[in-house]
DRENBADREN-989266 format. One record per residue: residue number from 1; x, y, z of N, C-alpha, C, O in turn. Coordinates in steps of 0.2 Angstrom, whole numbers. Example, Ala and Ser with C-alpha at 12.3 -4.5 7.8 and 13.67 -1.06 7.14 Angstrom:
<sites>
{1,{66,-28,39},{62,-22,39},{66,-16,39},{71,-17,42}} {2,{64,-11,35},{68,-5,36},{64,0,39},{67,6,40}} 
</sites>
This chain:
<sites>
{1,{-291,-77,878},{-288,-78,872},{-280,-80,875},{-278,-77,879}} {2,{-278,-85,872},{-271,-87,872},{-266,-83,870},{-268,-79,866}} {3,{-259,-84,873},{-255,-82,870},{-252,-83,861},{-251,-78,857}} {4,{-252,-88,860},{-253,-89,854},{-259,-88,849},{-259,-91,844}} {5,{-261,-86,850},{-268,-82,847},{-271,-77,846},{-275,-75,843}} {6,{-267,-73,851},{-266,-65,852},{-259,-65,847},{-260,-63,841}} {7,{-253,-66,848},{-247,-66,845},{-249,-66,837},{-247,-63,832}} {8,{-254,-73,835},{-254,-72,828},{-263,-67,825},{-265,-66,819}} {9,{-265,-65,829},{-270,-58,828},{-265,-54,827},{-264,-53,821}} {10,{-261,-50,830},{-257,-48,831},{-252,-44,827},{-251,-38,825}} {11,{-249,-51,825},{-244,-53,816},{-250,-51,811},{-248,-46,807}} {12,{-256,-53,810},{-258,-51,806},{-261,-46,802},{-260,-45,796}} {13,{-265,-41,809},{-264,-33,808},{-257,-30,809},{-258,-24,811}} {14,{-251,-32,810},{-246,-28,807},{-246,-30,799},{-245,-25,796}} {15,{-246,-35,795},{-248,-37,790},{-252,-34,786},{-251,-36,780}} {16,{-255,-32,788},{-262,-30,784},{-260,-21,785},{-262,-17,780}} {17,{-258,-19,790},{-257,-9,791},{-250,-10,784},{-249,-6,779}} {18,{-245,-16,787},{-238,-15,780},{-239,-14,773},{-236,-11,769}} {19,{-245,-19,771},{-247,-19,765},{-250,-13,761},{-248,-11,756}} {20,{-257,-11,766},{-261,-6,763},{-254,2,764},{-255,6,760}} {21,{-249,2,768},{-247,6,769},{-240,6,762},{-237,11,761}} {22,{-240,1,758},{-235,-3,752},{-240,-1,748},{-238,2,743}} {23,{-246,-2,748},{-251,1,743},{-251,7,742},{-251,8,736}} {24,{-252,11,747},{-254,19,747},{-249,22,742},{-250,25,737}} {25,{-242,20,745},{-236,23,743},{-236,20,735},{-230,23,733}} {26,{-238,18,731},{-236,15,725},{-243,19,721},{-243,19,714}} {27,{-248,21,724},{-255,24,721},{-251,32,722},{-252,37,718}} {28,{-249,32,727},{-245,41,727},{-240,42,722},{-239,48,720}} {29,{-236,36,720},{-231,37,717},{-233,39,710},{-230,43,707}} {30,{-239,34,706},{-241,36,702},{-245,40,700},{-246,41,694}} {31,{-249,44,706},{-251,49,704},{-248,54,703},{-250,58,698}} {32,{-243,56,707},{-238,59,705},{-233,61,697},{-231,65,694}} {33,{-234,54,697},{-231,53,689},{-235,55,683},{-233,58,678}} {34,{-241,53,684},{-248,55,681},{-247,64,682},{-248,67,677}} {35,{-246,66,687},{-248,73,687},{-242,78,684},{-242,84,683}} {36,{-235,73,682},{-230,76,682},{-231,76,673},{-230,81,669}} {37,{-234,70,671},{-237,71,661},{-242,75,662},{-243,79,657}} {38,{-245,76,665},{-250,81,661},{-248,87,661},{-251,91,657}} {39,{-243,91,667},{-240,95,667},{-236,96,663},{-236,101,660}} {40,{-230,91,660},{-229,91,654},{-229,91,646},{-226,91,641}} {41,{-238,90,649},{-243,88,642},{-244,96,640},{-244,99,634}} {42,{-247,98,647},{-248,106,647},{-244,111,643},{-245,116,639}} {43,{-238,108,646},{-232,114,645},{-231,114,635},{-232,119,632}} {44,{-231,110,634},{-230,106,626},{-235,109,620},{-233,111,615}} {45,{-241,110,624},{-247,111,621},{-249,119,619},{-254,121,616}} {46,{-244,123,624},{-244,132,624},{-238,132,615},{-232,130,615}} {47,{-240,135,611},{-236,135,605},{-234,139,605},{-227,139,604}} {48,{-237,146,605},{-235,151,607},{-235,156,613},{-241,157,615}} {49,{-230,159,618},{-234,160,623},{-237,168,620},{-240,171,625}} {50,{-237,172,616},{-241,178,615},{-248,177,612},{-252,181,612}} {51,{-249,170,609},{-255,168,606},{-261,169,611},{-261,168,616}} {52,{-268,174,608},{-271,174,612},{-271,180,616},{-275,180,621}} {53,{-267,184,616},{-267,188,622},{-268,196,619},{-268,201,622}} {54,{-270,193,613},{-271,201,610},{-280,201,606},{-283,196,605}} {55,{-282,206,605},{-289,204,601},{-288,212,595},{-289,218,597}} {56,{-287,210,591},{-289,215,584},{-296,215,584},{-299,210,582}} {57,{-298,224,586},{-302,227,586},{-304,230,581},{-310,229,580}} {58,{-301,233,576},{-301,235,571},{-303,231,566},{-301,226,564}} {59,{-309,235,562},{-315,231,557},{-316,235,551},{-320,233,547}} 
</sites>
């Protein structure tokens, strides 16, 4: 293999490691942010915090 032909192999998987690695970071970023709504879906959705924590036994 040539010099020029190795150099542009080369180029290309640094290329392709920049990308998938520009990928990753943007698929983490959003799940993060996804995870940060549901925790604040969560938080939203308690109305009461004593709701639930008692049960009337008496009949």
């Amino acid at each position: 293999m040539d010099a020029a032909a190795l150099s542009m192999a080369l180029g290309q998987t640094q290329l392709k490691q920049q990308t998938n690695l520009a990928l990753m970071d943007k698929v983490k970023d959003e799940a993060e942010a996804k995870g940060n709504q549901m925790v604040e879906m969560l938080n939203q959705s308690v109305s009461h915090p004593d709701l639930g924590n008692h049960v009337d036994l008496r009949g």
